[in-house]
C-alpha positions as CSV (number, residue, x, y, z in Angstrom):
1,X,13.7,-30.4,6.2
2,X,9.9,-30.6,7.6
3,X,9.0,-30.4,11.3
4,X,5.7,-29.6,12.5
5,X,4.3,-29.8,8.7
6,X,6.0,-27.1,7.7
7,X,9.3,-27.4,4.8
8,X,11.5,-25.0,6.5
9,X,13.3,-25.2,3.3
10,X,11.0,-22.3,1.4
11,X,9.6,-20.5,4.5
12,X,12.7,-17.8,3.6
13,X,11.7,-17.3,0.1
14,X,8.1,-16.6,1.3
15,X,9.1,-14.3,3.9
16,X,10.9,-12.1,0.9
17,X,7.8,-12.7,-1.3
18,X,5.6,-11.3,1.1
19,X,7.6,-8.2,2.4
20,X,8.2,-7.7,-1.6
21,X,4.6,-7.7,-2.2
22,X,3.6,-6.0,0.8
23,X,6.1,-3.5,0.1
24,X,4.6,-2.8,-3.5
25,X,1.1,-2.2,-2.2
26,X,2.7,0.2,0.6
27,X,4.3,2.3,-1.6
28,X,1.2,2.2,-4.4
29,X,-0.5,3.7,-1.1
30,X,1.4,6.3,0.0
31,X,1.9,7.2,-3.6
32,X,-1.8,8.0,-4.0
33,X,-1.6,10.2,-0.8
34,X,2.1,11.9,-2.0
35,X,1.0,13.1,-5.7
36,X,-2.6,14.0,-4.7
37,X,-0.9,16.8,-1.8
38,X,1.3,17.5,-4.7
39,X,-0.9,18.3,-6.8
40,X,-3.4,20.3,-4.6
41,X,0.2,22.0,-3.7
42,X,0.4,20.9,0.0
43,X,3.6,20.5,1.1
44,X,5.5,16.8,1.5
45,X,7.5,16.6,4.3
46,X,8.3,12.9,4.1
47,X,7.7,10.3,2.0
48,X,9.0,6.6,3.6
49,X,8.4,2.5,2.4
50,X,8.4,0.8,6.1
51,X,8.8,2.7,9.4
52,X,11.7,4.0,11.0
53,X,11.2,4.2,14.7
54,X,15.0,4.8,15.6
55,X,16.7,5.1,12.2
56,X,16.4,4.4,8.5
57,X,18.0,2.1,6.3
58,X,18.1,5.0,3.4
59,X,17.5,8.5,3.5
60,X,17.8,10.8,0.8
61,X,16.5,14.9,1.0
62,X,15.3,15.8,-2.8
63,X,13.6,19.6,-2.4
64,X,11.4,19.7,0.4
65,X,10.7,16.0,0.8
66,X,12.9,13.5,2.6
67,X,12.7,10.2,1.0
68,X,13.4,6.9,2.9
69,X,13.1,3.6,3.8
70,X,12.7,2.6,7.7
71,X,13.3,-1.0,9.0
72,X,10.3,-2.1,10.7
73,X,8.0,-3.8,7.2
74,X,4.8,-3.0,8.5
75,X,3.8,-0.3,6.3
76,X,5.0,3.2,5.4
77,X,4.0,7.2,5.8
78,X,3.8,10.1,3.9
79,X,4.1,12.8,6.4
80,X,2.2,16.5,4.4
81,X,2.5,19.1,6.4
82,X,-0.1,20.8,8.3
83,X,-1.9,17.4,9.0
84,X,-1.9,17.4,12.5
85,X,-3.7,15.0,15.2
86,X,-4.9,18.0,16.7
87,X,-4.9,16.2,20.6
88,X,-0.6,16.3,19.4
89,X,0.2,19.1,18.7
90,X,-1.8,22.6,20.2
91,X,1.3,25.2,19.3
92,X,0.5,24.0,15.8
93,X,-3.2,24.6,16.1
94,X,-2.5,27.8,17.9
95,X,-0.9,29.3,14.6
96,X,-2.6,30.6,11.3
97,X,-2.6,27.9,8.8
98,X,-0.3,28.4,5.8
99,X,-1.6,28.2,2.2
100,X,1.0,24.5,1.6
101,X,-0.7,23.0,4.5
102,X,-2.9,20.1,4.2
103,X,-5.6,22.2,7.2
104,X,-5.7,24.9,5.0
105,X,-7.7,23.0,2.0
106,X,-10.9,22.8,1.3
107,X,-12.6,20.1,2.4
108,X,-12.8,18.0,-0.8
109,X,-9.3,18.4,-1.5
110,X,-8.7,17.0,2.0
111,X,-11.2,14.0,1.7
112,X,-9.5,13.3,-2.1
113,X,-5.9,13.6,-0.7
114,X,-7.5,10.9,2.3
115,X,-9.0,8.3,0.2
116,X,-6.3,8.7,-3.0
117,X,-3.6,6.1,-0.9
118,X,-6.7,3.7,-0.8
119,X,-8.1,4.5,-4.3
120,X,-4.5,4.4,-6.2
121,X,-3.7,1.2,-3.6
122,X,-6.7,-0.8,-5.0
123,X,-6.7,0.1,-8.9
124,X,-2.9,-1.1,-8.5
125,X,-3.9,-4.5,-7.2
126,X,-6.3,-5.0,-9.9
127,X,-3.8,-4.3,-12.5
128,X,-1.1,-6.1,-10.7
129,X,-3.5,-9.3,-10.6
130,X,-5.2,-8.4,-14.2
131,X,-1.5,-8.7,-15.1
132,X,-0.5,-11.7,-13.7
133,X,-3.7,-14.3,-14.0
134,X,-3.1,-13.9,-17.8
135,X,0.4,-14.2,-17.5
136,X,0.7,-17.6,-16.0
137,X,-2.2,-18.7,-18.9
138,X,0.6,-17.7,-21.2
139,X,3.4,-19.0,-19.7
140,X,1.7,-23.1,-19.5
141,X,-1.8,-23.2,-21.2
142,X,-2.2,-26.8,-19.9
143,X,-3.1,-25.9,-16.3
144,X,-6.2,-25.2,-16.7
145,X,-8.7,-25.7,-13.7
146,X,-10.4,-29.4,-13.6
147,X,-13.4,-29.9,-11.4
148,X,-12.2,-32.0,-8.6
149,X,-13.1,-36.3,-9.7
150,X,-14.4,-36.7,-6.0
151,X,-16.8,-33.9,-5.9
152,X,-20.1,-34.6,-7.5
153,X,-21.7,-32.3,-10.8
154,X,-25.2,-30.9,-9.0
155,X,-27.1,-29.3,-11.8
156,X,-28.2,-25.9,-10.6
157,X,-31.9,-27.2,-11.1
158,X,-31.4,-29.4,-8.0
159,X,-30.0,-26.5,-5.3
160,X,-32.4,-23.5,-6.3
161,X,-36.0,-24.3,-6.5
């Protein structure tokens, strides 16, 4: 069925593609963030794929770190402890920091633990895309890309002086 230009038909299957995808570059995110704290032995409080404002589709407590999935797809957290918005939360600020807490780091392990969710997020599109681009090549080597018939060859004498 089309109304309004649009086949109604697939807009379904694109929705699912899209949280699918979106999904996959949310958790490649958070990811970067959760095994960067790990590893500079902060402590991971949560660890969730979408946000759960009221309650969560999943939840499951392994260790220290409750892993979930929240209903709302527009991204996802990793909460590390001691990462506090310090206009929040003044008790918090009030007490000593503790050695798992992401405050009581040095300031390049902060700034790595920052920018890993974007580093790890990025590197993971590449390869996704790397991936796929070949992929397709492989799967029918007859589509390759024409120049368009109605579009005229300039040679690149004419447009640079």
């Amino acid at each position: 069925m089309t109304l309004l230009a649009i086949d109604w038909s697939s807009v379904g299957i694109k929705v699912v593609q899209f949280i699918f995808s979106f999904g996959i570059l949310v958790i490649l995110h958070e990811l970067g963030h959760f095994l960067t704290a790990r590893w500079f032995k902060c402590r991971v409080e949560k660890f969730y794929l979408f946000f759960n404002p009221w309650f969560s589709l999943f939840k499951k407590k392994i260790g220290e770190t409750e892993y979930g999935i929240g209903w709302v797809p527009f991204g996802g957290y990793v909460k590390i402890s001691g990462m506090i918005d310090e206009s929040m939360d003044k008790e918090q600020m009030a007490q000593p920091a503790q050695p798992w807490e992401f405050r009581s780091k040095p300031a390049w392990q902060r700034l790595i633990i920052i920018f890993a969710g974007y580093t790890i997020a990025s590197y993971g599109l590449v390869l996704l895309l790397g991936y796929d681009v070949p992929f397709k090549r492989w799967i029918d080597p007859t589509d390759a890309w024409q120049w368009p018939a109605d579009i005229p060859k300039i040679p690149a004498t004419q447009v640079w002086p």
